[in-house]
FIZA-835683 format. One record per residue (C-alpha): residue in three letters; x, y, z. Coordinates in steps of 0.001 Angstrom, whole numbers, padded with zeros to 6 digits, always signed. Example, Ala and Ser with C-alpha at 12.3 -4.5 7.8 and 13.67 -1.06 7.14 Angstrom:
BEGIN
Ala+012300-004500+007800 Ser+013670-001060+007140 
***
This chain:
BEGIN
Unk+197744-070882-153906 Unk+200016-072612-151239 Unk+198477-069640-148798 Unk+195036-070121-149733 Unk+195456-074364-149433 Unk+197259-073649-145603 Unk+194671-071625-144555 Unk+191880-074303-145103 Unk+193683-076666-143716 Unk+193856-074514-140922 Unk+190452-073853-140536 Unk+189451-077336-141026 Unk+191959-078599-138116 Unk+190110-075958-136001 Unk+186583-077203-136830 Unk+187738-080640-135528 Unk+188846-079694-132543 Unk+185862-077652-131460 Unk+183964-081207-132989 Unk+185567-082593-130941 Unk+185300-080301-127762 Unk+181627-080094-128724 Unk+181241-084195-128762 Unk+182880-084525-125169 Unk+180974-081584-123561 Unk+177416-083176-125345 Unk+178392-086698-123879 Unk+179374-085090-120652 Unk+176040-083140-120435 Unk+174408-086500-120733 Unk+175704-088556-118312 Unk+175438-085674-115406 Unk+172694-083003-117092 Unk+172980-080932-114258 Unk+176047-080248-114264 Unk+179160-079922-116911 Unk+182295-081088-115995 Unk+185236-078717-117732 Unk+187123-080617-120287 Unk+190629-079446-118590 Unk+190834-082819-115743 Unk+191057-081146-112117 Unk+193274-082855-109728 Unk+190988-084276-106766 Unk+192918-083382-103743 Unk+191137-085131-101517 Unk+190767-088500-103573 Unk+194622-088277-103434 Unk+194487-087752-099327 Unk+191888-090410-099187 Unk+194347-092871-101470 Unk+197401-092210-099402 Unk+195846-092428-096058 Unk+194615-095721-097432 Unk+198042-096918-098888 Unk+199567-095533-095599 Unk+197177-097626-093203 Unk+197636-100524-095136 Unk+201918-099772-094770 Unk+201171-099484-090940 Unk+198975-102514-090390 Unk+201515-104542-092548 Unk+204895-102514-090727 Unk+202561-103338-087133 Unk+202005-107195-088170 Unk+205743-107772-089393 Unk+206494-106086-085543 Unk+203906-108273-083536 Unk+205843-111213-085248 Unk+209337-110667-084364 Unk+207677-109779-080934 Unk+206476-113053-080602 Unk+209238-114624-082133 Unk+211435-112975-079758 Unk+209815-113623-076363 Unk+209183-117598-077456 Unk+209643-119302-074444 Unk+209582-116869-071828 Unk+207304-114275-069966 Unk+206782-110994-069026 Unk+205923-109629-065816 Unk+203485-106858-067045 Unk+205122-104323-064754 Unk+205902-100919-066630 Unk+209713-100530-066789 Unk+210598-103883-065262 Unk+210115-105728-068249 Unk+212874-103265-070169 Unk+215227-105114-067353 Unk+215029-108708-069074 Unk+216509-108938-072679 Unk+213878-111364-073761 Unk+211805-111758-070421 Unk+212034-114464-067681 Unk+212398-117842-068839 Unk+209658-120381-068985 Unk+209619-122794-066053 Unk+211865-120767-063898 Unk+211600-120243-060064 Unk+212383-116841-059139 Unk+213233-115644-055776 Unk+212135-111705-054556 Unk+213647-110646-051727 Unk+213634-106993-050213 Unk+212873-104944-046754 Unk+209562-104984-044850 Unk+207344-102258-046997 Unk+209658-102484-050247 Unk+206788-103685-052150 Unk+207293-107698-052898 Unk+203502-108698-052086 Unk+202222-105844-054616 Unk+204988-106806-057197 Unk+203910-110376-057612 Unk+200130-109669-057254 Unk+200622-107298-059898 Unk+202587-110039-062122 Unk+199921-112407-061151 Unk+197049-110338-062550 Unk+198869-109795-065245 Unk+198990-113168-066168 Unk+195508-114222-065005 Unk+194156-111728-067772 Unk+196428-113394-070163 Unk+194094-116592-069447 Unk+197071-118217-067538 Unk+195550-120676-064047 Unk+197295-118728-061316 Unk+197960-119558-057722 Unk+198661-117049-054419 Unk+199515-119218-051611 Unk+199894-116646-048630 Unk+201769-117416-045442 Unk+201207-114494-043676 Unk+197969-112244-044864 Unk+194955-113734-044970 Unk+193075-114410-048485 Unk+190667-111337-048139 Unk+193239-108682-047103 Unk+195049-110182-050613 Unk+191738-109419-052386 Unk+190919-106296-050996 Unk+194762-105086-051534 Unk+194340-105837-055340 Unk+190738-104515-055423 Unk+192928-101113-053854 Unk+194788-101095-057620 Unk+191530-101603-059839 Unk+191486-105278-060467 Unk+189135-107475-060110 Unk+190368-110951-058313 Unk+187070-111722-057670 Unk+186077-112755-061300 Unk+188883-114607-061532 Unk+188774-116439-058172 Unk+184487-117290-059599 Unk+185610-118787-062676 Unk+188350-120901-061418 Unk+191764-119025-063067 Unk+192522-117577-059662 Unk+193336-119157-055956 Unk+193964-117126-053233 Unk+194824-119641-050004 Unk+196225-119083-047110 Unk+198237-121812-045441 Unk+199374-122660-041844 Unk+203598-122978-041873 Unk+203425-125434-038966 Unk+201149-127481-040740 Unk+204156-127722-043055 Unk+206300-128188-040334 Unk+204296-131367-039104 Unk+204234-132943-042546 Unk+207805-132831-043206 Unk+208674-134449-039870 Unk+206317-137040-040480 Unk+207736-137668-044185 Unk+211079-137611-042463 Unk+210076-139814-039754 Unk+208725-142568-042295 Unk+211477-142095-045610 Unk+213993-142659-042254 Unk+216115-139567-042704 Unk+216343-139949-046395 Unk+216362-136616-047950 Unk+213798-137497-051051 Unk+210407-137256-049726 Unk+206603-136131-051438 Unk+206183-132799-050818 Unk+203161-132218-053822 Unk+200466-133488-051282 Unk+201758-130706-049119 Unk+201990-127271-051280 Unk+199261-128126-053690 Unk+195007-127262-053149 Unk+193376-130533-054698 Unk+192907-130599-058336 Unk+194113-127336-059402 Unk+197453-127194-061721 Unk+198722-123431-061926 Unk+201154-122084-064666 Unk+201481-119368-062190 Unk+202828-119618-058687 Unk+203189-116757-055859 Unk+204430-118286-052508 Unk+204289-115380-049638 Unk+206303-116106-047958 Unk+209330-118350-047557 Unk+210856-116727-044306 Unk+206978-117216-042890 Unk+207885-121115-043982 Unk+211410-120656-042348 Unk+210101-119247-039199 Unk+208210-122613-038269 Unk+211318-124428-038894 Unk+213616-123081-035785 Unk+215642-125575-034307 Unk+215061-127627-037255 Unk+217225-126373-039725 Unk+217761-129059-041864 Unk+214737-130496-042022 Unk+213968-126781-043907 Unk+216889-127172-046317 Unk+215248-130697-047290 Unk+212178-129227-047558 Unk+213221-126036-049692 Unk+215525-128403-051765 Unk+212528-130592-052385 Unk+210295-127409-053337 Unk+212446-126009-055991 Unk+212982-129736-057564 Unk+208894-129983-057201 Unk+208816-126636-059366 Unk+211087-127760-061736 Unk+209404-130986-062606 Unk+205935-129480-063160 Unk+207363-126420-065595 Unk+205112-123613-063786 Unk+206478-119711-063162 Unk+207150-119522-059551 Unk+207603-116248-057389 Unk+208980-116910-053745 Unk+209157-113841-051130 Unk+211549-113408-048866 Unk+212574-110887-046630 Unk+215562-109558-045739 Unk+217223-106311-044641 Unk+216630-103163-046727 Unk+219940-103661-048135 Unk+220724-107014-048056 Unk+223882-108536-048737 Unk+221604-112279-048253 Unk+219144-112574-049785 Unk+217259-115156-047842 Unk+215970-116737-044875 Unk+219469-119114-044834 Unk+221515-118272-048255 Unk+220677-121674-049578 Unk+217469-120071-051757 Unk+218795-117625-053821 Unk+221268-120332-055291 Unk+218556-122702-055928 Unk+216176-120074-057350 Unk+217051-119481-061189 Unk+216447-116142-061047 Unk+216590-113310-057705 Unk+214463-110139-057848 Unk+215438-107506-055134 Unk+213415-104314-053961 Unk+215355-101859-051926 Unk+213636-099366-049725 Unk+216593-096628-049350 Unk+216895-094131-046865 Unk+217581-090544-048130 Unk+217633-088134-044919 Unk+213633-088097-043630 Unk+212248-090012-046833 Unk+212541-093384-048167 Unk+213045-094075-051897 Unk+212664-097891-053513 Unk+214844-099033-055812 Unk+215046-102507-057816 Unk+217782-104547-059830 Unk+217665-107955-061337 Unk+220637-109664-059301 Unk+220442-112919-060950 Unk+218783-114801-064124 Unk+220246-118051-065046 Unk+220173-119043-068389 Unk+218999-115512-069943 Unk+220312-112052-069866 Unk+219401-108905-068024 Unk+220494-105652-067084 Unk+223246-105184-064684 Unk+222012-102247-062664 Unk+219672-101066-059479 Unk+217081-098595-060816 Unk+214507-096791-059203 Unk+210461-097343-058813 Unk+207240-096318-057264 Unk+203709-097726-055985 Unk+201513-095665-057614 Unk+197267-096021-057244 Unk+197704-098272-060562 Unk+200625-100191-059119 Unk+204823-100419-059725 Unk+205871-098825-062494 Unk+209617-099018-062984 Unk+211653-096370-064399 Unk+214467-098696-066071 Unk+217353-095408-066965 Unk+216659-093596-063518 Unk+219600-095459-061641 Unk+220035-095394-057908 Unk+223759-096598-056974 Unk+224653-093887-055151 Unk+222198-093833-052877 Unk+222881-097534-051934 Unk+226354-096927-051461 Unk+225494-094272-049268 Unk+223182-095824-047411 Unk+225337-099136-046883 Unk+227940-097162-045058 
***
């Protein structure tokens, strides 16, 4: 009897679960009646890729967010020059505010350098100024047309000035300030170095041995004037980039020595000779208040502009060529 009872109970346990089975399928059938999904759940493969592509995009945005703020929470107060490789010289950047002296060799590449930080900063929205001493304003725009920017739209809607400026007219001004302050070494130079009505954040000044140049036999009157310049900078809180040249490897590294300790920071290009070819090389001599790397590395103009290449260093070469 005990059999017998087991048995129906067995039977009856199976007729509920093909009920059951027969329930699901029937309720299945009628929500998709052509077509029966099997009662055993597939895994959906590519609702799984779909879900962690999503979970991983969301990780990246959030991981790339999280990075763009400690970026900008890092670089807070200073700037970067834009320049492939040269940036990977300054810790942080360059300093806001700071005057910046680059000095190098005839054909090291100083004029493409800071036309190549300028544009940089022009497309950041920045009001940038290229006061040339030497080349006149549409070689300047035809040498940065030559890289693939476009100075022109900037010069038409009033970010970017491009002037070209007499040094004796400099020269005349400065005696005549002297003349009238009676020797005193304050005088106004803003009236001189500034085109009416426009304030830059961004200043290129090409160059000051041109400036130095109109100064022979009047020495001092150019120390008062340079000593002025870099106070004038100071007060007014722009980025400024003074050239100067020197000798291809220069132990000054300006037109009298008294610059490059008044500029906060000194940029120098090398152009090195290495038997029939020259090869350029660049190091971050000085940067007051901020650090920087401690070494000469070596760069090239290319048809897109300088690009540095920061752990390619050069000292040998120097050395070599020094002796």
């Amino acid at each position: 009897m005990k059999h017998a009872a087991g048995k129906v109970e067995e039977i009856k346990k199976k007729r509920s679960i093909k009920d059951n089975i027969l329930r699901l399928v029937k309720r299945t059938k009628n929500k998709s009646p052509n077509k029966l999904i099997p009662i055993r759940k597939k895994i959906d493969l590519s609702a799984i890729k779909k879900e962690v592509a999503r979970e991983m995009n969301e990780g990246v945005k959030s991981d790339s967010n999280i990075r763009s703020a400690a970026k900008t929470e890092e670089v807070k107060g200073y700037i970067k020059t834009g320049i492939e490789g040269l940036d990977a010289l300054f810790k942080k950047g360059i300093p806001q505010g700071t005057s910046m002296l680059v000095a190098g060799g005839a054909g090291s590449g100083k004029t493409v350098l800071c036309l190549q930080m300028l544009n940089y900063q022009i497309a950041k929205g920045k009001k940038c100024l290229f006061m040339s001493f030497e080349e006149s304003r549409e070689n300047l725009i035809k040498h940065m047309e030559g890289f693939g920017w476009k100075p022109r739209d900037y010069i038409q809607k009033g970010s970017l000035m491009i002037e070209r400026f007499n040094p004796f007219d400099i020269t005349r001004s400065v005696d005549a300030l002297l003349m009238e302050a009676k020797g005193e070494l304050l005088i106004d130079i803003e009236p001189i170095i500034f085109p009416v009505e426009f304030k830059p954040e961004f200043i290129v000044i090409d160059s000051l041995t041109a400036i130095a140049s109109a100064f022979v036999g009047k020495e001092d009157s150019y120390r008062i004037y340079i000593e002025q310049l870099f106070r004038f900078f100071e007060k007014i809180g722009a980025n400024t980039f003074l050239v100067a040249e020197t000798k291809q490897v220069p132990t000054i590294f300006s037109q009298t020595g008294v610059e490059e300790f008044l500029a906060d920071g000194v940029i120098v290009l090398y152009s090195l000779k290495t038997g029939n070819t020259r090869e350029k090389a660049i190091e971050v001599l000085k940067l007051r208040g901020a650090e920087h790397e401690h070494k000469v590395v070596a760069f090239e103009i290319t048809t897109k502009g300088i690009i540095v290449y920061p752990e390619q260093e050069v000292f040998a070469e120097i050395k070599e060529t020094e002796d």
